[in-house]
C-alpha positions in Angstrom: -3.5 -0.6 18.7 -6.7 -1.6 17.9 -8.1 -4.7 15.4 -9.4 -1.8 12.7 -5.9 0.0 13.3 -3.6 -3.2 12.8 -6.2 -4.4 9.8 -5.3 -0.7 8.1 -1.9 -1.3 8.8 -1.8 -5.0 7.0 -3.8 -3.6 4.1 -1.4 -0.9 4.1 1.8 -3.1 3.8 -0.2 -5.7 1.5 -0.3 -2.8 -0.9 3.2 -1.4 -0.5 4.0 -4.7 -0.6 2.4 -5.2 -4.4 3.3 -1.5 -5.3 7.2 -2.6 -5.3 6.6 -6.0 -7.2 4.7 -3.7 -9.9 1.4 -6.0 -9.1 -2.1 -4.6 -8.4 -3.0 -5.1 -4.7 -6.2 -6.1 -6.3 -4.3 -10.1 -7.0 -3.8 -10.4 -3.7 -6.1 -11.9 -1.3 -5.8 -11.2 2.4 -6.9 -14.1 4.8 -6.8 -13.5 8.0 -5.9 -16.3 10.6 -8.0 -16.5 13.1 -6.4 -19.8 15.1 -5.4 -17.9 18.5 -8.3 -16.1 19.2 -12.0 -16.4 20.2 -15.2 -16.1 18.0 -15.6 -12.7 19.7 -12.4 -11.3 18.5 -12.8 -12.9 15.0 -16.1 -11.1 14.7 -14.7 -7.5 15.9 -12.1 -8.2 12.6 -14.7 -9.2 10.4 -16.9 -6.1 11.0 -13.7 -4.3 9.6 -14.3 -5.9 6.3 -11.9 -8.9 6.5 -13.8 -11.4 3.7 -11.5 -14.3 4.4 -11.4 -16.4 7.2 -8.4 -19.4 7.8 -8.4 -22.0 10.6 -5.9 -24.9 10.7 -8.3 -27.2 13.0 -11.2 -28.4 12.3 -12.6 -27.9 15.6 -11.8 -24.8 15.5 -13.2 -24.1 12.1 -16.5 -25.3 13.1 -16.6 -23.6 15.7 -16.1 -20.2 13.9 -18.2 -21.1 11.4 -21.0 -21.5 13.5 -20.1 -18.3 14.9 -20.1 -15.9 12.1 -22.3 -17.7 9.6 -24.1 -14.9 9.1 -21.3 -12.8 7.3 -20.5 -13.2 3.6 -16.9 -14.7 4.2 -14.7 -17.2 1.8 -13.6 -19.8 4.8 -10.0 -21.3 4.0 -8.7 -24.7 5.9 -5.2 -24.3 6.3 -4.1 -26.8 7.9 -3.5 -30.8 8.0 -6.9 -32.7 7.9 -6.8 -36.2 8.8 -9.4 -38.4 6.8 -11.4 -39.5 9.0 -12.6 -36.2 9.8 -12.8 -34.7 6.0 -16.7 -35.3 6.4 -17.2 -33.5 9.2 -15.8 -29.8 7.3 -15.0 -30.4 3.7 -18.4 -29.1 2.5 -18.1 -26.0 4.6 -14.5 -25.4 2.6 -14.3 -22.7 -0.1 -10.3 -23.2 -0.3 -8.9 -26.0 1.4 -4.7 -25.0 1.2 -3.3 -28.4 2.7 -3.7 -31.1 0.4 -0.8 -33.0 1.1 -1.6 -36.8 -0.2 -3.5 -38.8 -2.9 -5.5 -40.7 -0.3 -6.4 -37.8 1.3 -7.8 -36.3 -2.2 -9.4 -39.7 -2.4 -11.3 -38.9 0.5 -12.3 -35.4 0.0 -13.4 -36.7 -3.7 -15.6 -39.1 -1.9 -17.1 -37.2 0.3 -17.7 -33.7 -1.1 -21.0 -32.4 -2.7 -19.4 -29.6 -4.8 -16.0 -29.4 -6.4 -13.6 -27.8 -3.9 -11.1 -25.8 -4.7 -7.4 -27.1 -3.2 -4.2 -26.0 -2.9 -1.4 -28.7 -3.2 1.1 -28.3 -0.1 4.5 -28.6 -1.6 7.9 -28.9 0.7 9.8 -27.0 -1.2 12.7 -25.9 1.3 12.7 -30.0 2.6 12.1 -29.3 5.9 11.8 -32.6 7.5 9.1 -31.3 10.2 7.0 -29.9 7.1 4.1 -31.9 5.5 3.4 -31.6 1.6 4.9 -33.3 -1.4 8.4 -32.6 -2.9 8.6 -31.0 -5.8 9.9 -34.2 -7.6 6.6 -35.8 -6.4 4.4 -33.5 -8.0 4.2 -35.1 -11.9 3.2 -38.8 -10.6 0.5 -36.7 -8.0 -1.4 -35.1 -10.3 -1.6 -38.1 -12.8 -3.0 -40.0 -9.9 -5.8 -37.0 -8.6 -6.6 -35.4 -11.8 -9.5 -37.5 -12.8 -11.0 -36.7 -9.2 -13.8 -33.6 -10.5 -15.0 -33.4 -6.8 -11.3 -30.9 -6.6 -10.0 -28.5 -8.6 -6.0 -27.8 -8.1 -6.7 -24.4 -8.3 -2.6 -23.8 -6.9 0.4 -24.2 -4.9 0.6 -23.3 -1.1 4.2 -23.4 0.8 5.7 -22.5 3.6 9.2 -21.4 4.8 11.4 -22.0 7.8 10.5 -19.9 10.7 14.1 -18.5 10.9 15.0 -17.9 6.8 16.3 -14.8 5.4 15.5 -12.4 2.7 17.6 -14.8 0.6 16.5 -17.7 1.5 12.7 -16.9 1.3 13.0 -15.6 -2.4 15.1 -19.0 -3.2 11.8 -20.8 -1.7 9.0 -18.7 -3.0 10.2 -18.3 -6.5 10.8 -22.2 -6.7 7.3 -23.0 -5.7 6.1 -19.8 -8.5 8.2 -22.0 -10.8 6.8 -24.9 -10.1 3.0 -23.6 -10.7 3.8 -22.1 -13.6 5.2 -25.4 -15.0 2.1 -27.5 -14.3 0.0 -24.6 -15.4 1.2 -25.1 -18.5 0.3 -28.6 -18.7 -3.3 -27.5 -18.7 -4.4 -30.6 -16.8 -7.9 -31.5 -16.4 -9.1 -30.0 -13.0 -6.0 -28.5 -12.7 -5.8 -24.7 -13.7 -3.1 -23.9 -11.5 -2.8 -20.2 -11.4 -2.9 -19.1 -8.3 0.0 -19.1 -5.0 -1.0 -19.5 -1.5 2.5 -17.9 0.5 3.7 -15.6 3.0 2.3 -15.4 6.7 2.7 -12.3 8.6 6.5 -12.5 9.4 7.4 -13.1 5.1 4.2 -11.8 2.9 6.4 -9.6 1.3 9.0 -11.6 0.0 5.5 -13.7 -1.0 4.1 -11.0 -3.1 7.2 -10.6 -4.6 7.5 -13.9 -6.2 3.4 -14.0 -7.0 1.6 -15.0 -4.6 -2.3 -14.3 -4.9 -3.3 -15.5 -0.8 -1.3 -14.4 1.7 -2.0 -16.3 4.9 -1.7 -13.3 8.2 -2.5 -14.1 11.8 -0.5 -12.1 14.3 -0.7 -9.0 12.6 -4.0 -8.2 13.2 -4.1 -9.2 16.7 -0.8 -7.6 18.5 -2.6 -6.3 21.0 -5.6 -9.6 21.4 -3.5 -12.8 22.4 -2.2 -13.5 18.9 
């Protein structure tokens, strides 16, 4: 198949997808993840009308930044970011989805010239080899980050084991929609809350079912491209 082919078919499933959880496909927010492949083949999606572009390192954010700077694209950081290099991306960030420690806030906070718009990375299913904050975590976090106006919380992201069911997936992604809509109640300062980043290519579905608005897809747009 081709990139356009494989894009139709994500779009396609994205909307099935949102037609059986009674949701407009309109909430949902495609990024595509563009980790395993080269600038070229980023691009060739792009021109298919992909608006949203995730890396997980910065190197290789930078790099595909620099490359397709000249499209109107949202550019999403998905993965950890180690302080010391927050000042080398952070003001090239629309949605950074990793925010998985106070100091770490501290930093971005420090050195960011517009407010940027973060997703706390909770561990809901425990997995040890999993970064983010435990649910039980989450009060005492925000009461330490919500003062910081350089970020606003704009949501949860989360991710599931590799090898969970049906079962287990709606256990996880629920929880974490649960969870949001508890501290979206609060109505914190900086914190509105309303908004899920969950599901990858292998589990969007069960995502979309349980609310997510970004749904994080890599491999399905590239079968055929070294993805």
């Amino acid at each position: 198949m081709t990139i356009e082919e494989n894009k139709n078919n994500v779009y396609q499933a994205v909307k099935a997808a949102c037609e059986k959880a009674n949701r407009s496909s309109d909430e949902v927010n495609i990024i595509a993840v563009t980790k395993y492949v080269s600038s070229d083949i980023a691009e060739e999606l792009v021109k298919t009308g992909i608006k949203h572009i995730a890396e997980n390192r910065v190197d290789k954010f930078l790099d595909k930044y620099q490359a397709l700077n000249n499209y109107d694209l949202t550019w999403h950081l998905i993965g950890t970011l180690q302080r010391r290099k927050v000042k080398d991306v952070i003001n090239l960030v629309d949605y950074f989805h990793a925010l998985d420690s106070v100091k770490l806030a501290e930093e971005i906070q420090k050195r960011a010239n517009h407010t940027i718009k973060c997703f706390l990375q909770v561990n809901v299913s425990g997995e040890e080899s999993k970064h983010g904050f435990s649910p039980e975590e989450l009060d005492t976090v925000l009461d330490q980050i919500k003062n910081l106006d350089n970020i606003c919380i704009v949501g949860l992201m989360t991710m599931a084991p590799i090898d969970a069911d049906d079962q287990e997936l709606d256990v996880i992604f629920s929880q974490t929609n649960e969870l949001r809509k508890s501290i979206q109640e609060k109505k914190i300062k900086n914190v509105p809350c309303d908004q899920l980043s969950m599901g990858m290519s292998r589990d969007f579905d069960e995502a979309i079912q349980n609310g997510s608005t970004f749904v994080r897809i890599g491999s399905a747009f590239f079968k055929e491209n070294g993805d």
